[in-house]
C-alpha beads as a LAMMPS data file, in Angstrom:
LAMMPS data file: protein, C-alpha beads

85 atoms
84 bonds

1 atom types
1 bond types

-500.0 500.0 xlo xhi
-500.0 500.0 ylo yhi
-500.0 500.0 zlo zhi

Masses

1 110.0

Atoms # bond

1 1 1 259.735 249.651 -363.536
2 1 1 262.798 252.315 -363.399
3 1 1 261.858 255.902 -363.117
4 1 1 263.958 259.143 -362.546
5 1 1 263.276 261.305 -360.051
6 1 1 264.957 264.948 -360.254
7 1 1 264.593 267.384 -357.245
8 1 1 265.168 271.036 -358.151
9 1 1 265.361 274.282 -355.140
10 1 1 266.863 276.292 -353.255
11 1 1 269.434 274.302 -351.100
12 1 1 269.088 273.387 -347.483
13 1 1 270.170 270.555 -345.364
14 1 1 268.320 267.402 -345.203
15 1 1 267.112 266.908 -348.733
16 1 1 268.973 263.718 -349.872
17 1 1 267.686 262.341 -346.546
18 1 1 264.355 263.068 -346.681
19 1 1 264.110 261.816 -350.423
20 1 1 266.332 258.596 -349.972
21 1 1 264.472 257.812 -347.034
22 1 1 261.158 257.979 -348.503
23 1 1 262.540 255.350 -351.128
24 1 1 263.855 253.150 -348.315
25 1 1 260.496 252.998 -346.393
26 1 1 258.617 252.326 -349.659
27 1 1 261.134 249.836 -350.587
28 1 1 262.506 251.542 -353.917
29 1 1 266.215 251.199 -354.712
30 1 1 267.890 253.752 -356.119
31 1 1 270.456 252.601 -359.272
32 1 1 272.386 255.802 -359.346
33 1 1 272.103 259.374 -358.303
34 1 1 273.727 262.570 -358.873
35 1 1 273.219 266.121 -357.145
36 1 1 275.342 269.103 -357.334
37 1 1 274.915 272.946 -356.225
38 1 1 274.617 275.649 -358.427
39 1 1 274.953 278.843 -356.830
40 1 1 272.352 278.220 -354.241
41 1 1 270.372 276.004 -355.895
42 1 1 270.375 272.555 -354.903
43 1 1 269.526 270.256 -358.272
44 1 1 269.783 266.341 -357.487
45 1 1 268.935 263.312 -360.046
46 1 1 268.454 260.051 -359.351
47 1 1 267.225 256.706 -361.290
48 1 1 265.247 254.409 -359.219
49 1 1 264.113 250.699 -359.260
50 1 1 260.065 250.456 -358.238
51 1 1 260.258 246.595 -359.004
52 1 1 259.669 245.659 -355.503
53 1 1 257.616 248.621 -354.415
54 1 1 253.940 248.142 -353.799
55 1 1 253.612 251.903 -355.164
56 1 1 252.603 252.712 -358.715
57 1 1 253.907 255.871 -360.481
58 1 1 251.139 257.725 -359.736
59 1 1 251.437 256.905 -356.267
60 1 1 255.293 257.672 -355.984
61 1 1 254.669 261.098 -357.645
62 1 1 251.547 261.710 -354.741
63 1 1 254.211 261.116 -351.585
64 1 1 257.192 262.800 -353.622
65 1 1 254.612 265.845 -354.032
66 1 1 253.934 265.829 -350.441
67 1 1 257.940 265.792 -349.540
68 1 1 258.642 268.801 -352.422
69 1 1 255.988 271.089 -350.559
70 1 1 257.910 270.260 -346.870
71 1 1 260.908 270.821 -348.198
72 1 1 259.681 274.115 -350.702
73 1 1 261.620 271.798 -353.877
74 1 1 259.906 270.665 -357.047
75 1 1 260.734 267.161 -357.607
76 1 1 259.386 265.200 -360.908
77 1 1 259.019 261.513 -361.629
78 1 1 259.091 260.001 -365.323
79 1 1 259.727 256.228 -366.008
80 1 1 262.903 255.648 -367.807
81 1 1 261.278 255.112 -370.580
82 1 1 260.372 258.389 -371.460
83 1 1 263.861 258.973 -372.638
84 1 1 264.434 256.068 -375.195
85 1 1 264.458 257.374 -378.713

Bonds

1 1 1 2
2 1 2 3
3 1 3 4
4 1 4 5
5 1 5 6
6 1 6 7
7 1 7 8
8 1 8 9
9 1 9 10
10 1 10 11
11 1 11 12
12 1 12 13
13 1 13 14
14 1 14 15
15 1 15 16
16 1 16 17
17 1 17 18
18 1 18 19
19 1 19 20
20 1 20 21
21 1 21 22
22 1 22 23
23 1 23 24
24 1 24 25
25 1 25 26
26 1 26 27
27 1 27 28
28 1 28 29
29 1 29 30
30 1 30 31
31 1 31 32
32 1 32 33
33 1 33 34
34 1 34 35
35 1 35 36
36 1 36 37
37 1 37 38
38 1 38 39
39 1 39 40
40 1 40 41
41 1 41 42
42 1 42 43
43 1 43 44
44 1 44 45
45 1 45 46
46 1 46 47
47 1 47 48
48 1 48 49
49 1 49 50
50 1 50 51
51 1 51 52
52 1 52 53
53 1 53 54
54 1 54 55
55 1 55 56
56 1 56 57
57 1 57 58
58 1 58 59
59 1 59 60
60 1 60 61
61 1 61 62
62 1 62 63
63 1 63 64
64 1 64 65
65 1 65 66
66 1 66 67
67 1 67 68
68 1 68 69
69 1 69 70
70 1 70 71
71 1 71 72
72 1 72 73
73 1 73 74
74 1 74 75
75 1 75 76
76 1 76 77
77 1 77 78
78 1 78 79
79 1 79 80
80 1 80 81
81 1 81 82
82 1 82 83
83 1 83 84
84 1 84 85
């Protein structure tokens, strides 16, 4: 399953980290990811591969939860599907 994953605050340092690495330790590979600042928000998207994860949606949404209130960021997750017309 593909999902993206979009991460949405106020910018600080450490963010890509602490999201990539999540995806590392829960063996998710990310396909391609984007991020830019505007003004001083920090806004970062990102399609990921959950083929070889042991996590389920559900589950991935749970620990990115967790990582959005450390880092004060809302981050969503929707499978790639949800964007196919």
């Amino acid at each position: 399953m593909r999902a993206v994953v979009t991460v949405v605050g106020k910018d600080k340092t450490g963010i890509i980290a602490r999201v990539s690495g999540l995806f590392y330790e829960k063996n998710i590979n990310i396909l391609d990811i984007s991020q830019k600042l505007m003004q001083n928000l920090f806004t970062m998207i990102a399609l990921v591969d959950m083929e070889k994860s042991e996590l389920s949606l559900d589950d991935l949404t749970k620990e990115l939860d967790k990582v959005g209130e450390e880092l004060n960021v809302a981050i969503r997750v929707l499978p790639e599907e949800s964007f196919e017309v």
